[in-house]
Backbone as CSV, one residue per row, in Angstrom:
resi,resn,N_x,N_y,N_z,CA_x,CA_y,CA_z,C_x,C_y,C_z
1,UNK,50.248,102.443,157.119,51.281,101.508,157.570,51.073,100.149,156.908
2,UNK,52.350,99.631,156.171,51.987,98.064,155.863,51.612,97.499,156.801
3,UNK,51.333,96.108,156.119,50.319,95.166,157.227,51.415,94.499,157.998
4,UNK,51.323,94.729,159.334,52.572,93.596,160.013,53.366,94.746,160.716
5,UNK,53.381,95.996,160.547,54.219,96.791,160.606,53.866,97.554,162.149
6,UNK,54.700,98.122,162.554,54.520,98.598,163.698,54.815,99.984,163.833
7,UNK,54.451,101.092,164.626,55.112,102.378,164.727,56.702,102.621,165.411
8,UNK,57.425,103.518,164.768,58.281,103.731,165.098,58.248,104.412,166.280
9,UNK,58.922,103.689,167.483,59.388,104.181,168.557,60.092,105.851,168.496
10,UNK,59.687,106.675,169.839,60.223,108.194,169.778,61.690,107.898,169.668
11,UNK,62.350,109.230,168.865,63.690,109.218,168.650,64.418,109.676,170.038
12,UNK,65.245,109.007,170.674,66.534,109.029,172.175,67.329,110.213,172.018
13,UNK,67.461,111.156,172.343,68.695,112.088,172.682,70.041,111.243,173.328
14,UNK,69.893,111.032,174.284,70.852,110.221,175.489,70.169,108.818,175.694
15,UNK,71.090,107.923,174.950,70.981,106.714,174.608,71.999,105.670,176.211
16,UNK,72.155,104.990,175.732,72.814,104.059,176.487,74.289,104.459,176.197
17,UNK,74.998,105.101,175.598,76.104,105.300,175.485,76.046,106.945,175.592
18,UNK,75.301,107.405,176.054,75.534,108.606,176.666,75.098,109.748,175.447
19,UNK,75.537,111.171,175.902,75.292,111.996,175.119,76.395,112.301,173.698
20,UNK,75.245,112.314,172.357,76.100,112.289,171.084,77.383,113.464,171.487
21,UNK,78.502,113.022,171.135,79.279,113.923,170.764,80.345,114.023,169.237
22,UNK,79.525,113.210,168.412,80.130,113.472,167.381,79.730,114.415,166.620
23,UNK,80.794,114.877,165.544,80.328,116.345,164.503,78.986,115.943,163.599
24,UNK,78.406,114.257,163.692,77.691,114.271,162.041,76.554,113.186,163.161
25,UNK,75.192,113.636,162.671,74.592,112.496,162.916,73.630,112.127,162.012
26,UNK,73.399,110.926,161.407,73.528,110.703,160.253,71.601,110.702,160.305
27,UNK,70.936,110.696,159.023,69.403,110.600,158.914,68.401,109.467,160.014
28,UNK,69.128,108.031,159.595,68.460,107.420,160.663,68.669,107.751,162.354
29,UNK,66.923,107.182,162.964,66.582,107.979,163.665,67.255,107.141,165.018
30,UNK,67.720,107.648,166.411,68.828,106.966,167.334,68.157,106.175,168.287
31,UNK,68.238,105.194,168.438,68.062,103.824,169.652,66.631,104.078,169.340
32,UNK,66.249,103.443,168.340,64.912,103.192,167.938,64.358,101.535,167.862
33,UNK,65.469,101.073,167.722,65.211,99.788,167.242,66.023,98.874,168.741
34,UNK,66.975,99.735,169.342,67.904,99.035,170.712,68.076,100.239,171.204
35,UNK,68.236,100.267,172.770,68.658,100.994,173.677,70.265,100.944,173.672
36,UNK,70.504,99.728,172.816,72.092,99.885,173.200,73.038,100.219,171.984
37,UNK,72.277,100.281,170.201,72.663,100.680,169.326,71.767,101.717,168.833
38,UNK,72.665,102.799,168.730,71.849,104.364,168.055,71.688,104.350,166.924
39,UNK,72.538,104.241,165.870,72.007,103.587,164.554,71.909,102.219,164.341
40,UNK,70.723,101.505,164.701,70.784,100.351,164.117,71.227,99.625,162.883
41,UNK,70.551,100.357,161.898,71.225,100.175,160.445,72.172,99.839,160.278
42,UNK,72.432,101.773,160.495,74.110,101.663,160.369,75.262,101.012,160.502
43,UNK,74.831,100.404,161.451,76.083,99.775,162.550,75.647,98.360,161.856
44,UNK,74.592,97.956,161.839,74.649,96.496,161.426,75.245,95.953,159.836
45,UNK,74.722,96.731,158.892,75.161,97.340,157.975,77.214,96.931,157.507
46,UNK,77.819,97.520,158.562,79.014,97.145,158.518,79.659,95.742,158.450
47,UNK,78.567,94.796,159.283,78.642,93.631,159.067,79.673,92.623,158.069
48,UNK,78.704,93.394,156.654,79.573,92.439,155.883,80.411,93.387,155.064
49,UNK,80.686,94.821,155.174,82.124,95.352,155.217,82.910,94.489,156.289
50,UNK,83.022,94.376,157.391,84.047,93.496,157.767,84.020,92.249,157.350
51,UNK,83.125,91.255,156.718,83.122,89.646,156.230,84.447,89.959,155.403
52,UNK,83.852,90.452,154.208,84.631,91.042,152.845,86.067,91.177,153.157
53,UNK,85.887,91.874,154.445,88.075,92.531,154.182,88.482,91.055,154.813
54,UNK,87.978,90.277,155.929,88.420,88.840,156.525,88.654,88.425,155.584
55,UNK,87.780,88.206,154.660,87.510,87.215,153.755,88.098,87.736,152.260
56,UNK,89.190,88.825,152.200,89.957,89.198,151.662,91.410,88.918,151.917
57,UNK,91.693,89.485,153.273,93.064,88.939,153.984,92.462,87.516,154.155
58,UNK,92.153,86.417,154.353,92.274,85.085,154.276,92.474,84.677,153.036
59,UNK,92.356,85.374,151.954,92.731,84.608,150.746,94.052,85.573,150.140
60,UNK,93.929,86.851,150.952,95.688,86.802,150.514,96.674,86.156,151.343
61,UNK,96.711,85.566,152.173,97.635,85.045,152.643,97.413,83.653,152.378
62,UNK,96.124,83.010,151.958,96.311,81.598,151.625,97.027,81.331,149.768
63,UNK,96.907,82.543,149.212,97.627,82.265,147.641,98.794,83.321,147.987
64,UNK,99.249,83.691,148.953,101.013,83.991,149.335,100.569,85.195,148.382
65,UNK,99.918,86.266,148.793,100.147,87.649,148.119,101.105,88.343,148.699
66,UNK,101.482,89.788,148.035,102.747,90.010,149.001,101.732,91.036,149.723
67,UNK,102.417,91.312,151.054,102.195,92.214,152.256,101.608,92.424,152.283
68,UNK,101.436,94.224,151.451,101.185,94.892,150.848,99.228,94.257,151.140
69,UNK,98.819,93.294,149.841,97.885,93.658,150.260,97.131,92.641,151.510
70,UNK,98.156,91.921,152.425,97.365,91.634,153.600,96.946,93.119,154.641
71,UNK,98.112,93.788,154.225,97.791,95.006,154.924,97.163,95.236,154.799
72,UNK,96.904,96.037,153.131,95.308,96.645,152.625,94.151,95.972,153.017
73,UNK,93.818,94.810,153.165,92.689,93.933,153.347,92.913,94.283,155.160
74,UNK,93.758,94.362,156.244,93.224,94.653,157.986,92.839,96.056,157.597
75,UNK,93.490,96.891,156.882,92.940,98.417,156.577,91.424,98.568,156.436
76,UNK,91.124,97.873,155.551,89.454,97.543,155.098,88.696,96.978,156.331
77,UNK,89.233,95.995,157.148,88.721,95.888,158.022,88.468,96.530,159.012
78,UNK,89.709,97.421,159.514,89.497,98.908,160.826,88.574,99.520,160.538
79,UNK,88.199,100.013,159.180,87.606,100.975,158.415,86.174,100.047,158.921
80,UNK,85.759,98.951,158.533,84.197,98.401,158.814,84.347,98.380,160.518
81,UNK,85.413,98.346,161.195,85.297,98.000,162.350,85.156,99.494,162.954
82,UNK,85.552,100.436,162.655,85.722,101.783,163.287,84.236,102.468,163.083
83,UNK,83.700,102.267,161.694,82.279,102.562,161.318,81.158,101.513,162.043
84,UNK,81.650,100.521,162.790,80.420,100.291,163.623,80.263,100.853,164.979
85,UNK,81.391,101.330,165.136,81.500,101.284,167.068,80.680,103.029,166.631
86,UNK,81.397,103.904,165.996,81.175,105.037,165.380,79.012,104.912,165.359
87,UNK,78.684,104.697,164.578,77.166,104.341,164.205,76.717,103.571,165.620
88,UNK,77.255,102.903,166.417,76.512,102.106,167.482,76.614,103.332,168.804
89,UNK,77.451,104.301,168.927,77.879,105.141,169.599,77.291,106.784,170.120
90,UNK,78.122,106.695,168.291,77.928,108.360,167.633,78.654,109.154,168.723
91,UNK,80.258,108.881,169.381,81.138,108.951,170.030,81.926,109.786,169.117
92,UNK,82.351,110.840,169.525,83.573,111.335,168.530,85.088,110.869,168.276
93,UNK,85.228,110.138,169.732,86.448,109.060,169.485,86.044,108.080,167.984
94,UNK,85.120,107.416,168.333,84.895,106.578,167.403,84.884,107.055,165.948
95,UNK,84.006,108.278,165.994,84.117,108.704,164.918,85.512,108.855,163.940
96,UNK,86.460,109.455,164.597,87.787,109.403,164.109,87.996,107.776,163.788
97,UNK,87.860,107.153,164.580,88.611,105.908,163.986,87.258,104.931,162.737
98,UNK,86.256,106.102,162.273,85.867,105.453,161.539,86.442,106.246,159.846
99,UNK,86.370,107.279,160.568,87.105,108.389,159.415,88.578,108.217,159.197
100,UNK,89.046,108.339,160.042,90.637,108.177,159.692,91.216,107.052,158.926
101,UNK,90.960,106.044,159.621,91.575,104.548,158.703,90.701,104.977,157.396
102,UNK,89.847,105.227,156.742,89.231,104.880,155.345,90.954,105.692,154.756
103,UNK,91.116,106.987,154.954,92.717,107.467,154.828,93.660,106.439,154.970
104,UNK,94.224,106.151,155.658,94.958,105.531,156.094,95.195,104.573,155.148
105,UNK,93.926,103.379,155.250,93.720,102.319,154.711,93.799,102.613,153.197
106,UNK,93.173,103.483,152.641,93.535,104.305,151.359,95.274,104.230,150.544
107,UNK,95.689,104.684,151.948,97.123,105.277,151.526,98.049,104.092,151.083
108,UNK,97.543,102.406,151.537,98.122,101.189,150.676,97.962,101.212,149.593
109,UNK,96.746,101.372,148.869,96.671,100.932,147.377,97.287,102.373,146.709
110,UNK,97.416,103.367,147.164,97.779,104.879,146.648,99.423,104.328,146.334
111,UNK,100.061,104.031,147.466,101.132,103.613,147.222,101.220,102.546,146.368
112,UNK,101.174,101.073,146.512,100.849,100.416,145.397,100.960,100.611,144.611
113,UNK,99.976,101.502,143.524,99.731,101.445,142.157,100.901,102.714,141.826
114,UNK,101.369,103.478,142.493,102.804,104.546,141.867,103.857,103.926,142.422
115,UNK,103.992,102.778,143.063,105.038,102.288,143.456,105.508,101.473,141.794
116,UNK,104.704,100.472,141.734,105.188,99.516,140.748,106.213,98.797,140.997
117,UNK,107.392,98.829,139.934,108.844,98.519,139.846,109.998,99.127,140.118
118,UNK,109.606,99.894,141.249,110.674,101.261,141.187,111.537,100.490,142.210
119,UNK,112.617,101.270,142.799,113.604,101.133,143.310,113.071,101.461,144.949
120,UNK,114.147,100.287,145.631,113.806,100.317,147.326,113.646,102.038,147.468
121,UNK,115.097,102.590,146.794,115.092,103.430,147.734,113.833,104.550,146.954
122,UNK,113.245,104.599,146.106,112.134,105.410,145.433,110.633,104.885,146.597
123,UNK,111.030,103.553,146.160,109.754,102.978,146.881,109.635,104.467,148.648
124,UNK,111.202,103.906,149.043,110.588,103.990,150.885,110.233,105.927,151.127
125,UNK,110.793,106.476,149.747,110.542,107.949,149.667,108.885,108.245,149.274
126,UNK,108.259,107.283,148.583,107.365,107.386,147.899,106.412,107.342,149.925
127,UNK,106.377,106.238,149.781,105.802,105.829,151.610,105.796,106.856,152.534
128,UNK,106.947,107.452,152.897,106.928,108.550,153.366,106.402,110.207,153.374
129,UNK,106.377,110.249,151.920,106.057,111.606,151.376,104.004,111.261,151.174
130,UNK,103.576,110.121,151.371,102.211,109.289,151.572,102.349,109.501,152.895
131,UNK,102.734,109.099,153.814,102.643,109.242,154.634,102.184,110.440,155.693
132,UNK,103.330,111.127,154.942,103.319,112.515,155.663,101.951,113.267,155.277
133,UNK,101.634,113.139,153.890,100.239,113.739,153.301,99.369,113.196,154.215
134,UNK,98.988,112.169,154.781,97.947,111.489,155.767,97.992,111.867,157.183
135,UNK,99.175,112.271,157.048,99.752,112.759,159.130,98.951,114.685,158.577
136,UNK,99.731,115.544,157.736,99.368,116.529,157.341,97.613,116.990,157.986
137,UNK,97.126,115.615,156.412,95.816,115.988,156.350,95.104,115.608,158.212
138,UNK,95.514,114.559,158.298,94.875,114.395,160.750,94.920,115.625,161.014
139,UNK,95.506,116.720,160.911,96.598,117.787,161.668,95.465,118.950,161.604
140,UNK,94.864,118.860,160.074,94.387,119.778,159.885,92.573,119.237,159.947
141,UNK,92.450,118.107,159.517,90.964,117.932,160.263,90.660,117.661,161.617
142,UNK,91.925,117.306,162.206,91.190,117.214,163.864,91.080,118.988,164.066
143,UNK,91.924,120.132,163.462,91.897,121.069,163.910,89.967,121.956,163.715
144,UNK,90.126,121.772,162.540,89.079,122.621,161.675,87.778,121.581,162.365
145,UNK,87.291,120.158,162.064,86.565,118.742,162.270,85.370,119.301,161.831
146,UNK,85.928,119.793,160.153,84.634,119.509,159.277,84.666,118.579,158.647
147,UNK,83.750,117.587,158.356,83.591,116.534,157.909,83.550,116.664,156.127
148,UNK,83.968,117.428,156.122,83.702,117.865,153.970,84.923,117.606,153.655
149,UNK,86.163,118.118,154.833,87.688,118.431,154.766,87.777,116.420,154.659
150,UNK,87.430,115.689,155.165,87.406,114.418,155.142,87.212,113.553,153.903
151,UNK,85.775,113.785,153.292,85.026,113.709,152.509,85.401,113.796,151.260
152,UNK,86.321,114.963,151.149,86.764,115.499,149.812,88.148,114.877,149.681
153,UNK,89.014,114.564,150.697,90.203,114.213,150.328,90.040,112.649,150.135
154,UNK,89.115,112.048,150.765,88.839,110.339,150.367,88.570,110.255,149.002
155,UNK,87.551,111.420,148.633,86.998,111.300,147.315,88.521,111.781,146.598
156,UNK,89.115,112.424,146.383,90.093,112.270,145.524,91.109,112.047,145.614
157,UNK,91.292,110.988,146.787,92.636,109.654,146.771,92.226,108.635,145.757
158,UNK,90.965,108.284,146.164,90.331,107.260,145.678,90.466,107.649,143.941
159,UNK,89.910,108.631,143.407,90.098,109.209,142.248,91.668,108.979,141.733
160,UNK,92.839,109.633,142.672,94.090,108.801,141.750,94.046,108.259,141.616
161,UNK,93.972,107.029,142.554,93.945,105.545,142.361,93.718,105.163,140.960
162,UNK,92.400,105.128,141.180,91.664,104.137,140.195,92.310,104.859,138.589
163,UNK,92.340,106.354,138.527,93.137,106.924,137.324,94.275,106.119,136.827
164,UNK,95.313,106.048,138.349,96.996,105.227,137.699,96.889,103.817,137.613
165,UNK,95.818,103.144,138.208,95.290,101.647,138.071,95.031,101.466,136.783
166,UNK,94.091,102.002,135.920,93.535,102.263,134.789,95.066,102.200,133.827
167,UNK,95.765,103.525,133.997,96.712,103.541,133.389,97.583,102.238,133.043
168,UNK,97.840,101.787,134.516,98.641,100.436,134.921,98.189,99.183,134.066
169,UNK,96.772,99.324,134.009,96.456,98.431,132.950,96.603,98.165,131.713
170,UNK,96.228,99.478,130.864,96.112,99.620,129.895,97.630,99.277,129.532
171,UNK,98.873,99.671,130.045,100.261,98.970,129.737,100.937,98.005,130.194
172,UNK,100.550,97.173,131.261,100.875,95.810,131.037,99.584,94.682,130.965
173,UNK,98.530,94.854,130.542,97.546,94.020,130.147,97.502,93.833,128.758
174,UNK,97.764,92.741,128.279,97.389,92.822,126.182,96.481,92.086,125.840
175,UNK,96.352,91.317,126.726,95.491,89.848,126.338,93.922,90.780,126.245
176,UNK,92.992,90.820,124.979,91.563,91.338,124.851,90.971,90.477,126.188
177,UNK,91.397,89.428,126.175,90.103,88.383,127.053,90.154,88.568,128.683
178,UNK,91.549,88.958,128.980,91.694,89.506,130.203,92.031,90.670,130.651
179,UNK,91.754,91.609,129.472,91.539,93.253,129.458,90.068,93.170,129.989
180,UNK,89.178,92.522,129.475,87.896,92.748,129.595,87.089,92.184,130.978
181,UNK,88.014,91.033,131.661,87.891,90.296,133.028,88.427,91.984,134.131
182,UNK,89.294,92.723,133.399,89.934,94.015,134.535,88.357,94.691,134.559
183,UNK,88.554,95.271,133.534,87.223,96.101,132.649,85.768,95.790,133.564
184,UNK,85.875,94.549,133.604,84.221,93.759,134.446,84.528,94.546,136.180
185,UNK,85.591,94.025,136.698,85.970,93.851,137.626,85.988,95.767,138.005
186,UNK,86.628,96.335,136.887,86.580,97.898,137.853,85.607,98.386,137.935
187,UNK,84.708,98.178,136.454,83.387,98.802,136.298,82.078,98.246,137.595
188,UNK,82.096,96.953,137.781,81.636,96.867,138.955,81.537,97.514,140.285
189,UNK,82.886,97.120,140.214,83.258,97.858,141.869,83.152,99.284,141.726
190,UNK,83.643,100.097,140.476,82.966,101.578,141.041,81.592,101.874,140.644
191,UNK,80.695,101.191,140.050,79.327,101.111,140.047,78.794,101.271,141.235
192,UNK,79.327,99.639,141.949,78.681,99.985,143.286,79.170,100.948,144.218
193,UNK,79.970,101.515,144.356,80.586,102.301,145.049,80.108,104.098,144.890
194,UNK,79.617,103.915,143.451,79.088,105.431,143.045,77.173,105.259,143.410
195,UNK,76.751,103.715,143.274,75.524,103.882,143.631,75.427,103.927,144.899
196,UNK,75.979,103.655,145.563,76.266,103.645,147.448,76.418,105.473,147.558
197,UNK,77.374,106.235,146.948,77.349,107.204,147.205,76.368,108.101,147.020
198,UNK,75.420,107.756,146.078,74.650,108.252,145.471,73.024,108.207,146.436
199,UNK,73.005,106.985,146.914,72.050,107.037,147.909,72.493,107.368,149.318
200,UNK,73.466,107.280,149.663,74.070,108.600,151.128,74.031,109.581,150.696
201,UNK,73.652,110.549,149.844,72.998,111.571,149.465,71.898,111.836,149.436
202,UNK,71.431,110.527,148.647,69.583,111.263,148.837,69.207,110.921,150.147
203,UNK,69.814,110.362,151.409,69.755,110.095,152.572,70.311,111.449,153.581
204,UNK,71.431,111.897,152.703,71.725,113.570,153.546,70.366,114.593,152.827
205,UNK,70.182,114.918,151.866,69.839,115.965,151.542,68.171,115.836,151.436
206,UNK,67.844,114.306,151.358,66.189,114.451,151.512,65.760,113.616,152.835
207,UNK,66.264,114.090,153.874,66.554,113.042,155.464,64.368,112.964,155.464
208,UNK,64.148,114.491,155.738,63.158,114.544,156.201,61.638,113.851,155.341
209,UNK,62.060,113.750,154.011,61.565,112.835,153.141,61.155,111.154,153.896
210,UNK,62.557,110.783,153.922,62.855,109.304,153.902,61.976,109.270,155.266
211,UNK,62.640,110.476,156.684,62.189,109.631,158.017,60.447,109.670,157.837
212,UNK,59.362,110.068,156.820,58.281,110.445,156.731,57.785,109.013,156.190
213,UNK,58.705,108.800,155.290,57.773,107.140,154.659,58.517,105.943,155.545
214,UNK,59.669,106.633,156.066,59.533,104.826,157.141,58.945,105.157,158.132
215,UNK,58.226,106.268,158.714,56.981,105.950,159.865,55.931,105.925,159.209
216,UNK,56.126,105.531,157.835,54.365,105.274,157.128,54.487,103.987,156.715
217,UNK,55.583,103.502,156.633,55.262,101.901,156.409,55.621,101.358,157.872
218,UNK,56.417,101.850,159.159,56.145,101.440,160.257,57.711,100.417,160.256
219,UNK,58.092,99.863,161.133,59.041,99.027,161.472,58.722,97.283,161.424
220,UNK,59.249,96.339,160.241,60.758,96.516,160.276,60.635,97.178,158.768
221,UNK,59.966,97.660,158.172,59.931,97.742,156.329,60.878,99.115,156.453
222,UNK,60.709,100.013,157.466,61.150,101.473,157.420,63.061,100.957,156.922
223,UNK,63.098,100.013,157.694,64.829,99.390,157.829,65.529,99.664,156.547
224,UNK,64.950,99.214,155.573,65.487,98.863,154.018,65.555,100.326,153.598
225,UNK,65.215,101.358,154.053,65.145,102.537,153.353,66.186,103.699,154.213
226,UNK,66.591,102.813,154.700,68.003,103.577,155.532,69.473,103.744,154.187
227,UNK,69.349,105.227,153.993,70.181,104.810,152.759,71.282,105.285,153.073
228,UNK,72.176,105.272,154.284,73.394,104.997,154.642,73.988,103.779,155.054
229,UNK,73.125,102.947,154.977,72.698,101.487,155.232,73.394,100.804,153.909
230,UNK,72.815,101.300,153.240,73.149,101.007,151.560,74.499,101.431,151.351
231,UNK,74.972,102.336,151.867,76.075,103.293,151.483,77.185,101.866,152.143
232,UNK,77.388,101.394,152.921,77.786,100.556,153.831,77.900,99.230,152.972
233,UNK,76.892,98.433,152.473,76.983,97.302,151.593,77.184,97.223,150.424
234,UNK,77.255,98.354,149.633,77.147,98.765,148.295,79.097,99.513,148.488
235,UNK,80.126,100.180,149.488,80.957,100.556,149.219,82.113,99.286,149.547
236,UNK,81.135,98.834,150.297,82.164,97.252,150.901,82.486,96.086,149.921
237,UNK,81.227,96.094,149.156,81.607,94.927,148.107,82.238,96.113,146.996
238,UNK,82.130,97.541,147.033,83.004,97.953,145.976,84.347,98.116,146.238
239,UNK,84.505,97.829,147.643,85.935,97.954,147.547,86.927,96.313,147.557
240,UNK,85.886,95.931,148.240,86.341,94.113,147.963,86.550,94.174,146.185
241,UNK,85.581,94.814,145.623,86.451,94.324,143.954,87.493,94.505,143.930
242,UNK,87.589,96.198,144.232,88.558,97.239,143.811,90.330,96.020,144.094
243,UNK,89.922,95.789,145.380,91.221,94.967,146.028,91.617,94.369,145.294
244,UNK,90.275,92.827,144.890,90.784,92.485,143.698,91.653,92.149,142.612
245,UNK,90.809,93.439,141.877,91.504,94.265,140.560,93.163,94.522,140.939
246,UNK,93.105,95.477,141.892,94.832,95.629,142.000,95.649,94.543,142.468
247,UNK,94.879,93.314,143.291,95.607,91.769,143.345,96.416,91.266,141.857
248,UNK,95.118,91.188,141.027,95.571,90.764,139.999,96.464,91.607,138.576
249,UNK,96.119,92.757,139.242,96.882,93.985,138.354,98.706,93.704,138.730
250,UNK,98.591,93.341,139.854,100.363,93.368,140.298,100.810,92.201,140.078
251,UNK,100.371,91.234,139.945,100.310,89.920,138.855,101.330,90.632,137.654
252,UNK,100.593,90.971,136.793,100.491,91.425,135.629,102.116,92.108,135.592
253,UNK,102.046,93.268,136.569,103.008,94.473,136.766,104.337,93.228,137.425
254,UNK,104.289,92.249,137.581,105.673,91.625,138.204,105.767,90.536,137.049
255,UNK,104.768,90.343,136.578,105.235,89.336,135.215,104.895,88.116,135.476
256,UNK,104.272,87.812,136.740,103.892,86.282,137.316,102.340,85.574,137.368
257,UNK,101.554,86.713,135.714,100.493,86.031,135.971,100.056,84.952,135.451
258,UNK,101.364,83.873,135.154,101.161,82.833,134.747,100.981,81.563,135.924
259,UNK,101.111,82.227,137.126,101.116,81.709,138.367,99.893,81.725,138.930
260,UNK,98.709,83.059,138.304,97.220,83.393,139.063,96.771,83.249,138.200
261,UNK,95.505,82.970,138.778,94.025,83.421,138.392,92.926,83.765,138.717
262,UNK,92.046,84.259,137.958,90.628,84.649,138.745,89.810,83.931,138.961
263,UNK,89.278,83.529,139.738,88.334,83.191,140.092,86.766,83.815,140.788
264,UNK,85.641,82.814,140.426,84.778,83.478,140.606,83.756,82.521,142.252
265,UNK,83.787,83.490,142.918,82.848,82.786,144.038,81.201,83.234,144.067
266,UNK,80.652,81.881,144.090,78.635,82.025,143.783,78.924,83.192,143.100
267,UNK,79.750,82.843,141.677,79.037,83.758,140.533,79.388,85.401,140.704
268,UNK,79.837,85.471,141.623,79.666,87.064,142.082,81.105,87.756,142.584
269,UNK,81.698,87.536,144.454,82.651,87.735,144.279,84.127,86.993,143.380
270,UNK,84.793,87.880,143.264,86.021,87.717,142.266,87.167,87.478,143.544
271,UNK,87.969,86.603,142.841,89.036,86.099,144.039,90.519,85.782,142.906
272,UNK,91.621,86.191,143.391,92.618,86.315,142.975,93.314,85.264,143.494
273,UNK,93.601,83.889,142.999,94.652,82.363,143.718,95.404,81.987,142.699
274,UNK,96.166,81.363,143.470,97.193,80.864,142.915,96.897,79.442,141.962
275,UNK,97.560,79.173,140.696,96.808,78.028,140.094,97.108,76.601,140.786
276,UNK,96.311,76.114,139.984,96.752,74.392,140.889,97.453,73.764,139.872
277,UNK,97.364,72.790,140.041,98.162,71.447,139.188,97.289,71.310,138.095
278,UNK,95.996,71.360,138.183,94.980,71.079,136.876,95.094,72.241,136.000
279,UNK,94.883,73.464,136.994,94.975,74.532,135.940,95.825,74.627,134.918
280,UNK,97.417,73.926,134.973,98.720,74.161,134.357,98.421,72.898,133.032
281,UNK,97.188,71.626,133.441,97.389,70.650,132.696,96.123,71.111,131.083
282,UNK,95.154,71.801,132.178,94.327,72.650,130.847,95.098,73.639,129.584
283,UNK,95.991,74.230,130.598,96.560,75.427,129.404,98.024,74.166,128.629
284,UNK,98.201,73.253,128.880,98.405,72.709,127.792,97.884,72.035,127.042
């Protein structure tokens, strides 16, 4: 055990929120760290998935984005908010509302990026026939409530996406210097988003590994090696890019990105505003 470190408390069956009834319970070990949160991690973890989507919808509505993505940005937020109660719980209510909205919330930018310039009435067919695919797919995972049936259809919404985004770019972006600002911006965000996935794997498939060396370094060091934990901070800032990217992509796609720009906050997150008065006096 490191020095400072303490033993991990026995793992709770029936916690303070009663007996698990959800389909998945994830590697870290339950009300170890609180009697009143079963995954500690986990749940804390979400944290700054919800900062990110606030702090997404506050800056689309302070540079007047359209709807669209104030919506997407409360979507992002249900999604961090549904995955804590879910992880603090391990409730199968909860569970759904941590699973479902990531769908849901999904189904804005899906629309979005095949919407484009099309016509009201294409647009409200497009919404609907999205729609219905998301009502469909509820229908058939609350029936079956395997969690793969979930799993697999996030993973390849997300996959169009970013495909017709890509596309979207490559034909109304020309400028090299702000081809390569998209380029930064996607490659990031699905970096982190594939390394997040990548360690909620070695967290499913080598559980009994991981729970062996955080009762050998003891509590709090065991904490950092919660790698659904990771999965949580690593998909949140990848989807805060992702948002982003398609902020400033629909710029582009309406012809008004002489009106935005990017900006960069501590170096790191990327923020899509509207220019000021100086900005207009530089570019002449």
């Amino acid at each position: 055990m490191l020095p400072g470190g303490i033993e991990y408390p026995p793992q709770v069956k029936n916690g303070f929120w009663g007996p698990i009834t959800a389909t998945i319970d994830w590697c870290e070990e339950n009300y170890v760290v609180s009697q009143y949160i079963a995954e500690y991690v986990n749940t804390l973890t979400n944290a700054v998935f919800i900062m990110l989507a606030f702090y997404a919808l506050r800056n689309a509505l302070k540079n007047k984005l359209e709807m669209r993505f104030v919506l997407a940005a409360l979507g992002f937020a249900v999604v961090g908010i549904g995955s804590w109660l879910f992880h603090m719980t391990l409730r199968y209510e909860f569970q759904l509302m941590d699973e479902l909205p990531m769908i849901y919330g999904t189904c804005i930018p899906c629309w979005n990026v095949f919407q484009t310039n099309a016509t009201k009435s294409y647009s409200r067919k497009l919404a609907v026939g999205i729609a219905s695919g998301a009502l469909l797919l509820t229908a058939v995972y609350l029936h079956f409530k395997n969690p793969t049936i979930h799993q697999a259809a996030y993973g390849s919404l997300n996959a169009v996406i970013i495909i017709q985004s890509f596309r979207l770019t490559r034909s109304y972006v020309k400028d090299p210097k702000v081809l390569k600002q998209f380029n930064y911006m996607l490659i990031s965000g699905l970096s982190q988003f594939l390394f997040g996935y990548f360690l909620w794997n070695m967290d499913i498939h080598f559980c009994d590994f991981w729970r062996s060396l955080r009762h050998t370094v003891g509590l709090p060091y065991g904490l950092v090696l919660e790698g659904h934990g990771w999965w949580h901070l690593l998909t949140g800032s990848g989807v805060y890019f992702y948002l982003q990217y398609l902020e400033y992509l629909r710029n582009y796609v309406l012809g008004q990105e002489q009106d935005y720009k990017l900006s960069w906050r501590l170096n790191f997150l990327p923020v899509v505003e509207l220019k000021t008065a100086k900005d207009y006096k530089k570019n002449d």
